[in-house]
C-alpha positions as CSV (number, residue, x, y, z in Angstrom):
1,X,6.8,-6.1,-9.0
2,X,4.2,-5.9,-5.9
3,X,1.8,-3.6,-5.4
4,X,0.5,-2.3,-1.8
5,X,-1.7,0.0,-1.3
6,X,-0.9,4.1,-0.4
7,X,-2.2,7.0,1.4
8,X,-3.9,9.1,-1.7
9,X,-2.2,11.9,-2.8
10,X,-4.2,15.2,-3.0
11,X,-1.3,17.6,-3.1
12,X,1.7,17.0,-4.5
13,X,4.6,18.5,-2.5
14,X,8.9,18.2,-3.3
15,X,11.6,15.7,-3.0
16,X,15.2,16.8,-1.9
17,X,18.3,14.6,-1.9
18,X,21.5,16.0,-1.4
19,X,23.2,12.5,-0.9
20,X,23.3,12.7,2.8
21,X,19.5,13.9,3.5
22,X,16.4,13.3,2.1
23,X,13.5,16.1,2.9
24,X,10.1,15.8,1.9
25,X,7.9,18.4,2.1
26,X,4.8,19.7,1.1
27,X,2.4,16.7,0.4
28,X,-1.1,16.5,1.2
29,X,-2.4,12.8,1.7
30,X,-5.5,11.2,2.7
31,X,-7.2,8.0,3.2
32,X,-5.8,4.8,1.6
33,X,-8.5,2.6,-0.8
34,X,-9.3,1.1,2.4
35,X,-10.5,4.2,4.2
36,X,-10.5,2.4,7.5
37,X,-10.7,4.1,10.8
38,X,-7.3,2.8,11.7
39,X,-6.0,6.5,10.1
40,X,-8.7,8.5,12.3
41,X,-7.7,10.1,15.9
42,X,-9.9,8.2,17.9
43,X,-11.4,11.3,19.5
44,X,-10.5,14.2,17.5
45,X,-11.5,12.3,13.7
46,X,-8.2,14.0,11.8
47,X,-5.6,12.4,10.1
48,X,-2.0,12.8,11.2
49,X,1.3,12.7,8.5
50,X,3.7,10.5,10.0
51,X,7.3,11.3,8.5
52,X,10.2,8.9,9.2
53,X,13.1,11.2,7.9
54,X,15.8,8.7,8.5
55,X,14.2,5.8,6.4
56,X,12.3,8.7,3.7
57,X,8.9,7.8,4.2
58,X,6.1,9.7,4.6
59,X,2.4,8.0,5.6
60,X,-0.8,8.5,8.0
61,X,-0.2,8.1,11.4
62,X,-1.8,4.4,12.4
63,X,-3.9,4.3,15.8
64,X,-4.9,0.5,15.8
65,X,-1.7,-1.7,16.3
66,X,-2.5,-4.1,13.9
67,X,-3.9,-2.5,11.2
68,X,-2.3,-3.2,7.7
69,X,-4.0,-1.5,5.3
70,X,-1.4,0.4,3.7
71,X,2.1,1.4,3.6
72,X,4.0,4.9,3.6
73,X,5.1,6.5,0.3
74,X,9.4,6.2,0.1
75,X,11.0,9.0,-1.1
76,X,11.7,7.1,-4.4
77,X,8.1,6.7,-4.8
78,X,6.8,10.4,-4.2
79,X,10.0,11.4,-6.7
80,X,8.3,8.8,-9.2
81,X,4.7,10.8,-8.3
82,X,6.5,14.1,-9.4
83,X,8.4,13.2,-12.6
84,X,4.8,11.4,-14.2
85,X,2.9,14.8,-13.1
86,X,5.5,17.2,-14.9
87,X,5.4,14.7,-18.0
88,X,1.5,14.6,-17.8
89,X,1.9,18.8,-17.4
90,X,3.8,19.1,-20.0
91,X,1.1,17.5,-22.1
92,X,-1.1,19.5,-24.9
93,X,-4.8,18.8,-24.0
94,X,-6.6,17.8,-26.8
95,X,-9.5,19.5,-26.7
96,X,-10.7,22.7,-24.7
97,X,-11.9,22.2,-20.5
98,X,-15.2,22.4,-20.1
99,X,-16.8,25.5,-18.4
């Protein structure tokens, strides 16, 4: 097993398959551990989702040509995300939140 690095997550969105189709929706991501400016608009400073529905991938739009730094989450991957975050959910804290 390799790993690569990924957008971060910040929202955690939904996964359909139906066999045919794979939808993704809903997921907030951000800057990979990088955080290079390759993910910036070059004049506007946001960050762009880039979706590839036919291959089920969802990343940051790239604006340098070259630039590596990271791959798009497949749909496998962000189904992964989902399935440890309803385990972790379902978890009993320990001891009471602070506040």
């Amino acid at each position: 097993m390799s790993r690569t690095l990924k957008p971060s997550v910040f929202q955690v969105g939904q996964v359909w398959d139906d066999g045919r189709t794979v939808v993704v929706s809903g997921w907030g991501l951000g800057l990979c551990a990088a955080s290079c400016s390759c993910h910036r608009h070059p004049s506007a400073g946001h960050l762009a989702i880039d979706e590839d529905q036919a291959a089920g991938r969802l990343g940051l739009v790239s604006y340098l040509v070259d630039c590596d730094c990271c791959e798009a989450w497949t749909a496998e991957e962000l189904s992964g995300v989902l399935r440890d975050f309803e385990i972790l959910s379902a978890l009993d804290a320990q001891e009471p939140l602070a506040g």
